[in-house]
C-alpha distance (Angstrom), angle and dihedral (degrees) to the residues before:
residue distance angle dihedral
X1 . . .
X2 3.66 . .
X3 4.35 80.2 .
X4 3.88 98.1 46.8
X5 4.08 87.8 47.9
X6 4.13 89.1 50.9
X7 4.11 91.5 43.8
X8 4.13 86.7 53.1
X9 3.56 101.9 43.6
X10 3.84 87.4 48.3
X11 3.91 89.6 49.2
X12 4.03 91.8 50.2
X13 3.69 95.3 58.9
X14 3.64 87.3 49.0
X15 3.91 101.2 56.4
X16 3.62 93.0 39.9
X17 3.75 88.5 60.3
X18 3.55 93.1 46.7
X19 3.75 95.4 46.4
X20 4.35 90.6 46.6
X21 4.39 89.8 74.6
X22 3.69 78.7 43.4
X23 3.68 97.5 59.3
X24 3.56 93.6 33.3
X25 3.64 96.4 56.9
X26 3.96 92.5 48.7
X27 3.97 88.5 50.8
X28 3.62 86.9 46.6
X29 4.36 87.5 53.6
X30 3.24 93.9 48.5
X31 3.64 105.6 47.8
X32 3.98 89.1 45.5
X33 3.69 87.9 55.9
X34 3.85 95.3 43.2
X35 4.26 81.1 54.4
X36 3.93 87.0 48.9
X37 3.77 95.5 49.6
X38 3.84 81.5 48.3
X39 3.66 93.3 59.8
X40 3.33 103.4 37.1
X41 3.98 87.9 57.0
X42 3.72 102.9 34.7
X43 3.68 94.2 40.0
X44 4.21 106.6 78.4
X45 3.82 81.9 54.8
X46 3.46 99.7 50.8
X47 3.67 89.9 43.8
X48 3.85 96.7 44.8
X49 4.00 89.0 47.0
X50 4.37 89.7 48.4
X51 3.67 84.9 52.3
X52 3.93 105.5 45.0
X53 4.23 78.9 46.2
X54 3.96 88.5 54.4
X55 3.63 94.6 40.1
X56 4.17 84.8 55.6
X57 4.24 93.1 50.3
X58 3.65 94.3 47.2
X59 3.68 130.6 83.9
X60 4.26 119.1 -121.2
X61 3.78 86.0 -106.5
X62 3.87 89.4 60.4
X63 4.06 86.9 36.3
X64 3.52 91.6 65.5
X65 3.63 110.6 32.4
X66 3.49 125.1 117.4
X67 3.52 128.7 -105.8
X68 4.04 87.5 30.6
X69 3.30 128.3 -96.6
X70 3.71 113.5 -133.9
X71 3.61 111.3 164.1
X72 4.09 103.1 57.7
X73 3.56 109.7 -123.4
X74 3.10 104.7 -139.9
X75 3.77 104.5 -1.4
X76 3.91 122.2 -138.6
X77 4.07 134.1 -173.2
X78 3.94 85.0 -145.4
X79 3.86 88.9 117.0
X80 3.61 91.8 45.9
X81 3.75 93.0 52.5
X82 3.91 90.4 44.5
X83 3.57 88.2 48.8
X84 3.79 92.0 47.4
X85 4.12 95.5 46.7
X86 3.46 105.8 40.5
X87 3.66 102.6 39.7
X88 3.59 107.6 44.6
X89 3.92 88.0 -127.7
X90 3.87 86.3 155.9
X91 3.27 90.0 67.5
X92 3.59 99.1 35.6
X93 4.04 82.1 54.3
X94 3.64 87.1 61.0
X95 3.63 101.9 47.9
X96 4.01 82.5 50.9
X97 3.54 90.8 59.2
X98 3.86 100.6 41.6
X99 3.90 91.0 47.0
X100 4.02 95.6 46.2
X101 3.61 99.4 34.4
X102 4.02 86.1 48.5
X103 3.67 98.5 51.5
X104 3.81 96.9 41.6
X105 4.24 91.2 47.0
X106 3.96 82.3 51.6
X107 3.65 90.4 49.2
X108 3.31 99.6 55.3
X109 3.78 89.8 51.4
X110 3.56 97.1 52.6
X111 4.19 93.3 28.9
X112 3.94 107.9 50.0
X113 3.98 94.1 57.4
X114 3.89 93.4 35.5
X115 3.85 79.3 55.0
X116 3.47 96.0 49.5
X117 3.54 99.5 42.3
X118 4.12 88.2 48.5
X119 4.13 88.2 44.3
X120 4.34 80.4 57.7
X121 2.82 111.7 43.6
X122 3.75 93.0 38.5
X123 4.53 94.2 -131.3
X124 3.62 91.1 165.0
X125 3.72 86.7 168.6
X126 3.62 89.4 63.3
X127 3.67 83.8 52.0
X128 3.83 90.6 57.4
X129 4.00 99.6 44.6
X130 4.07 80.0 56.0
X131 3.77 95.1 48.6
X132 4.00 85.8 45.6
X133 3.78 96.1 48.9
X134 4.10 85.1 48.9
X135 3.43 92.4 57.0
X136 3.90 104.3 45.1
X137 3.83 109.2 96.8
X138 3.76 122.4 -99.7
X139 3.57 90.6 -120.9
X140 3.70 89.2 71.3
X141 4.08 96.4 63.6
X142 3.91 96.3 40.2
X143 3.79 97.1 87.0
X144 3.26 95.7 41.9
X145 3.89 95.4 47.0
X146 4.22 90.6 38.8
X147 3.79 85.6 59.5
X148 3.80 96.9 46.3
X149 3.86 95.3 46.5
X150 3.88 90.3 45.0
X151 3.78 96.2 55.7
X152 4.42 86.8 40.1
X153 3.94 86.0 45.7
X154 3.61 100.7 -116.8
X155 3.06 102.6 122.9
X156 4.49 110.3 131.8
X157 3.48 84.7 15.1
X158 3.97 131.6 120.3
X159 2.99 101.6 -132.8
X160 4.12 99.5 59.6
X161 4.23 77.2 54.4
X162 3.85 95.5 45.1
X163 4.62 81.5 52.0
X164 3.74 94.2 46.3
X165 3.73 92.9 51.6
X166 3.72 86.3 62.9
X167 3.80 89.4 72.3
X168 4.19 83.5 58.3
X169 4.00 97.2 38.9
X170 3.42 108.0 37.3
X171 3.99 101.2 57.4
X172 3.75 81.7 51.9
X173 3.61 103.9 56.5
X174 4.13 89.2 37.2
X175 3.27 95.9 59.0
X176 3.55 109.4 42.0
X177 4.19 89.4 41.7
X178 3.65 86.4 54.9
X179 3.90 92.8 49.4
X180 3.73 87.5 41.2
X181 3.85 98.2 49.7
X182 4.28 95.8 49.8
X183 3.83 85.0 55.8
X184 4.51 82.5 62.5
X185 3.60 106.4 94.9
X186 3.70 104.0 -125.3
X187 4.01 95.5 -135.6
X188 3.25 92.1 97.9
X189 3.47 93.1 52.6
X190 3.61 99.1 46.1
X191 3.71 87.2 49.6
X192 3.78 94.3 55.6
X193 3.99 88.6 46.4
X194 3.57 91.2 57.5
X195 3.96 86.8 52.5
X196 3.79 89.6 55.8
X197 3.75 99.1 -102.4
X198 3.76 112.4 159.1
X199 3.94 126.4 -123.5
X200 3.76 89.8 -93.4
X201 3.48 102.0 41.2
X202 3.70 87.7 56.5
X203 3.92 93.3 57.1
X204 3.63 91.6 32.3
X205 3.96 97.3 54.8
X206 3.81 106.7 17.5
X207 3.53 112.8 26.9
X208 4.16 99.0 35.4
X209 3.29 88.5 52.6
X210 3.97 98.6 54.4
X211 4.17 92.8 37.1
X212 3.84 90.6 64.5
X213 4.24 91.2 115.2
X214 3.54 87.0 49.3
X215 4.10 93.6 46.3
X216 3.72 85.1 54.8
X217 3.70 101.1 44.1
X218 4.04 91.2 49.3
X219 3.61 84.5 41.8
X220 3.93 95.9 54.4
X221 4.09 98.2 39.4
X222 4.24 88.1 48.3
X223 3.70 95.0 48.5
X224 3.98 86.8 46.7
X225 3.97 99.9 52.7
X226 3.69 89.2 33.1
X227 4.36 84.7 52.1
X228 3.79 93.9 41.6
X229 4.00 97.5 47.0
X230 3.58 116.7 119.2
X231 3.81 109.6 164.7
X232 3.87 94.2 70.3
X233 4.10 100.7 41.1
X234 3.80 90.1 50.6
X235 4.47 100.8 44.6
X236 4.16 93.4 32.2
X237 4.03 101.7 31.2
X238 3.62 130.5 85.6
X239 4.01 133.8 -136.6
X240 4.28 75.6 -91.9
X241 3.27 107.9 42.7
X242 4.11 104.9 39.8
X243 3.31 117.4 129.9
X244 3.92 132.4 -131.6
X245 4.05 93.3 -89.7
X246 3.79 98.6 47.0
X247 4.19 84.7 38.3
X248 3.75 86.7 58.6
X249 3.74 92.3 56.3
X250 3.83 85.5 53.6
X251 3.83 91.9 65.5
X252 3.66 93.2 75.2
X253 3.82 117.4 96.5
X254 3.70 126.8 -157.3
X255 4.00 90.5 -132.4
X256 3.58 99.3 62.1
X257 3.86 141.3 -27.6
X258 4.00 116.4 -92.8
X259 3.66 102.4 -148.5
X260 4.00 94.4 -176.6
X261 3.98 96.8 48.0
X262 3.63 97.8 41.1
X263 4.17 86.6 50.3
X264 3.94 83.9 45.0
X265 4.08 90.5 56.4
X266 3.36 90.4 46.8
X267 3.45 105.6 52.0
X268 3.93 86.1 45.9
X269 3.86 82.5 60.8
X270 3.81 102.9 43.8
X271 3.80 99.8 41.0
X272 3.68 107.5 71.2
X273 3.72 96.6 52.9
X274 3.81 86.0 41.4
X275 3.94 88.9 59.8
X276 3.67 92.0 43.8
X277 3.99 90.2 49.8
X278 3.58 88.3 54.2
X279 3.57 109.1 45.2
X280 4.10 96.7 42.4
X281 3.99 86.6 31.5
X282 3.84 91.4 121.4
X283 3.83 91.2 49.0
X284 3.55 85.8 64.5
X285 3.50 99.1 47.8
X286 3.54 100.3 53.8
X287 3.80 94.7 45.3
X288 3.80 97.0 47.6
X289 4.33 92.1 44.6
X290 4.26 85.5 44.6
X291 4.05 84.6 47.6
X292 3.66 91.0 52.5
X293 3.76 105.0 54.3
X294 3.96 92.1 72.3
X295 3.96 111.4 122.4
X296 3.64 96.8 18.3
């Protein structure tokens, strides 16, 4: 016996070294084609967005030569400053921010406790009319809404664009607080029942507290639809109150096609939500995977 236990502890040591390369090797495969799948799906962004910012730092000569130039040689901010002084895209900048940060701060006061009180009472099929009215197409509530802020006066105003961002921001923040709020466990909340809290101080001082990923996530995704809408900002806007999307469209000329300013405008538009994405990037993260793990 005392033989047979020597010969199999020797032989364990022995297969656990052989199968360690083993497992190595497969950890190494799949994290190389994780990194791959990475590329191959990250990369026509990254290569679209280093091109658009080329396109900006080069002069029209440079634009259209043939073979491309990529690397501007020198570079110059002259199609920035055009952009900047004969488009008014400072204040078109402005309006941006006013319009999106409006309809995203009203969101979140009319989403996070319609999210909460959808995550409690478990109305899924509010849940779906939301999803539903997120995925009709803008098109469908600009008649309606041109006729309603023409008879109230709005009409060229922010404020009729800070309301019909609602239709874009709200949904948003609904439906990912609700998702966020049924993955709370409700001990807490049952606890501070029992200790005579009311129905608003337990979403005001135990389950605010502990959605504050998902705040920031809905937060993040309705301030970037709302930013990146055209539709509304070019039908409902005036030459005054455009925003940065429908102001990019404005760049183009009928006598020929700047490639430099248009890149310019466009870069103005993409980069400040690009910064925010990246600095606050792991915010998101966590509150869309602790979102997702409702249901099981």
């Amino acid at each position: 016996m005392s033989q047979a236990g020597t010969v199999h502890a020797g032989v364990a040591p022995r297969q656990r070294l052989r199968s360690a390369p083993r497992a190595r090797l497969r950890r190494g495969v799949r994290r190389l084609g994780f990194w791959l799948s990475v590329v191959v799906i990250v990369s026509p962004a990254i290569l679209v967005f280093l091109w658009m910012l080329s396109l900006s730092l080069k002069n029209e000569i440079d634009n259209l030569a043939y073979p491309p130039v990529f690397v501007p040689d020198p570079p110059t901010l002259k199609n920035y400053v055009q952009v900047f002084t004969e488009n008014s895209m400072g204040l078109y900048f402005w309006n941006s921010v006013v319009v999106s940060g409006g309809a995203t701060l009203i969101a979140l006061l009319v989403g996070v406790p319609a999210g909460y009180g959808i995550a409690r009472l478990q109305a899924h099929r509010l849940t779906v009319l939301i999803l539903i009215a997120r995925m009709t197409p803008a098109l469908s509530y600009l008649i309606p809404l041109f006729t309603v802020f023409q008879f109230l006066g709005l009409n060229n105003t922010l404020t009729a664009l800070v309301i019909t961002h609602l239709v874009i921001t709200v949904p948003i923040v609904v439906y990912i607080m609700a998702g966020y709020f049924e993955t709370l466990p409700k001990e807490l909340e049952e606890a501070a029942l029992i200790d005579g809290g009311s129905a608003w101080t337990l979403f005001r001082y135990v389950a605010l507290p502990l959605a504050r990923p998902g705040i920031v996530v809905g937060t993040i995704l309705a301030f970037i639809f709302s930013w990146n809408n055209f539709v509304f900002g070019a039908v409902l806007a005036g030459r005054a109150t455009r925003t940065l999307p429908a102001a990019v469209y404005n760049v183009l000329t009928f006598e020929q096609l700047a490639w430099g300013p248009l890149a310019a405008a466009a870069i103005v538009v993409t980069l400040p939500v690009l910064v925010l994405t990246i600095f606050i990037q792991k915010e998101i993260v966590a509150g869309l995977t602790a979102g997702g793990v409702k249901g099981g």
